[in-house]
C-alpha positions as CSV (number, residue, x, y, z in Angstrom):
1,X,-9.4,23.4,18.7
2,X,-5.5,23.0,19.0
3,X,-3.6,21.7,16.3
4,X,-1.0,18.6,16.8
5,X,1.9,16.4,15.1
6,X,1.2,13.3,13.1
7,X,3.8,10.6,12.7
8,X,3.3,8.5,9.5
9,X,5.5,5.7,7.7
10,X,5.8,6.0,4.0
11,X,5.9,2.6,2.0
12,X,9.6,2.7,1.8
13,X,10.1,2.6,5.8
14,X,11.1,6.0,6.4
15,X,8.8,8.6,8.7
16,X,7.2,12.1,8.5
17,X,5.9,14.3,10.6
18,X,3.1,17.1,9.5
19,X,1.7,19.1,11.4
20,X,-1.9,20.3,11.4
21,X,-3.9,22.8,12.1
22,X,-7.1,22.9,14.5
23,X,-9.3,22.1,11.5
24,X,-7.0,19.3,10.3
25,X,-5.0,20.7,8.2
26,X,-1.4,20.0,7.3
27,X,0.7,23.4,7.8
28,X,4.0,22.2,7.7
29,X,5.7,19.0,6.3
30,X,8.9,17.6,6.9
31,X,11.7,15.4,5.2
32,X,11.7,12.0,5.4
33,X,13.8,10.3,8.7
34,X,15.3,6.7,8.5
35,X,14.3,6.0,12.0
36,X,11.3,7.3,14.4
37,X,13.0,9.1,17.0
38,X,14.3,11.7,14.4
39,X,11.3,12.3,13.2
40,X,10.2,13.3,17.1
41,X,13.2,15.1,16.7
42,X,12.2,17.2,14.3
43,X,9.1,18.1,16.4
44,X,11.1,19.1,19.0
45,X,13.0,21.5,16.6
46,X,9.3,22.6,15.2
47,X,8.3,23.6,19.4
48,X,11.5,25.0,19.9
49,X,12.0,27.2,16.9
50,X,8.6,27.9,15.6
51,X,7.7,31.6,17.8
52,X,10.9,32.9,16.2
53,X,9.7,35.3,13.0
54,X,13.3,34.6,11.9
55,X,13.5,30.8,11.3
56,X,11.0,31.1,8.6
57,X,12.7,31.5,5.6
58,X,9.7,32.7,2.7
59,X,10.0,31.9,-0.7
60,X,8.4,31.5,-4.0
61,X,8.2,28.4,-6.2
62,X,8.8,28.5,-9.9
63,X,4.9,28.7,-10.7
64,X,4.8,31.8,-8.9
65,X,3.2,30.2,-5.7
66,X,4.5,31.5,-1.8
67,X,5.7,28.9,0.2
68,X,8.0,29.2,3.4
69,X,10.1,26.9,4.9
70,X,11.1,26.8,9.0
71,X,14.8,26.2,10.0
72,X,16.5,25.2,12.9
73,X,19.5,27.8,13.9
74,X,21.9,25.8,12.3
75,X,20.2,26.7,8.5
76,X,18.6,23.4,8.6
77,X,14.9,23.0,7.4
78,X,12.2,21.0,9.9
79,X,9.9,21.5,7.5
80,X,8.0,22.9,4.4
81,X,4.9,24.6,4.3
82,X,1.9,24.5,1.1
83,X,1.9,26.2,-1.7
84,X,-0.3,29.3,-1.0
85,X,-2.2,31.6,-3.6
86,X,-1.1,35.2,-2.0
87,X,1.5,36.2,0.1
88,X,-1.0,37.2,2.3
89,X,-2.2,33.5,2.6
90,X,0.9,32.3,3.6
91,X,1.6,35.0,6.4
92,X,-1.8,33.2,7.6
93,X,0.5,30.0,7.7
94,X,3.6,31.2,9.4
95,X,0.9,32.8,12.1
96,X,-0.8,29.0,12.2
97,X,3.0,27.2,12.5
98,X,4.0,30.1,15.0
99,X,0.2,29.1,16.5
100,X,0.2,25.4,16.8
101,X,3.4,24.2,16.7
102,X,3.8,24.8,20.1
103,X,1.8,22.0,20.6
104,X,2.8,18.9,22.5
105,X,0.0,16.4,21.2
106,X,1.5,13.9,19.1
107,X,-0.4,11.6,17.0
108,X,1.6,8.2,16.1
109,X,0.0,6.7,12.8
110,X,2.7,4.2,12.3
């Protein structure tokens, strides 16, 4: 099964995208938008930049968990992955973004 984008509304108004794996789960989160069609935005950037190796920037948070985030080519971030137990785990989750994120199914929760 193919992963796809979900568009939700936080209580405050603003939207989110995620986008999720086959199985359902969230790979990739991204800030919050004021307004709907940035959030699609942000998708956009997510299927255009997601193939390239070198938009994912991988880091480490401060308990010593791998994350990554994937930016735009302007240095921007679309969004921001899990924390993952292994480096290994979350080359696993660049391959599922660089996977799915492709995808064009779009699921508006609003």
């Amino acid at each position: 099964m193919s992963g796809w984008f979900e568009i939700t509304q936080a209580n405050d108004g603003q939207y989110r995208f995620s986008l999720k794996a086959g199985n359902g789960e969230a790979i990739l989160t991204s800030e919050l938008y004021k307004a709907k069609p940035s959030a699609l935005v942000g998708i956009e950037s997510v299927q255009k930049n997601c193939i390239d190796d070198s938009r994912y920037e991988r880091l480490t948070a401060k308990n010593g968990k791998p994350y990554f985030n994937l930016k735009a080519a302007n240095h921007q971030v679309i969004g921001t992955s899990q924390l993952y137990s292994s480096e290994q785990s979350r080359e696993k989750g660049i391959d599922s973004v660089k996977n799915n994120g492709i995808q064009t199914v779009i699921k508006d929760l609003t």
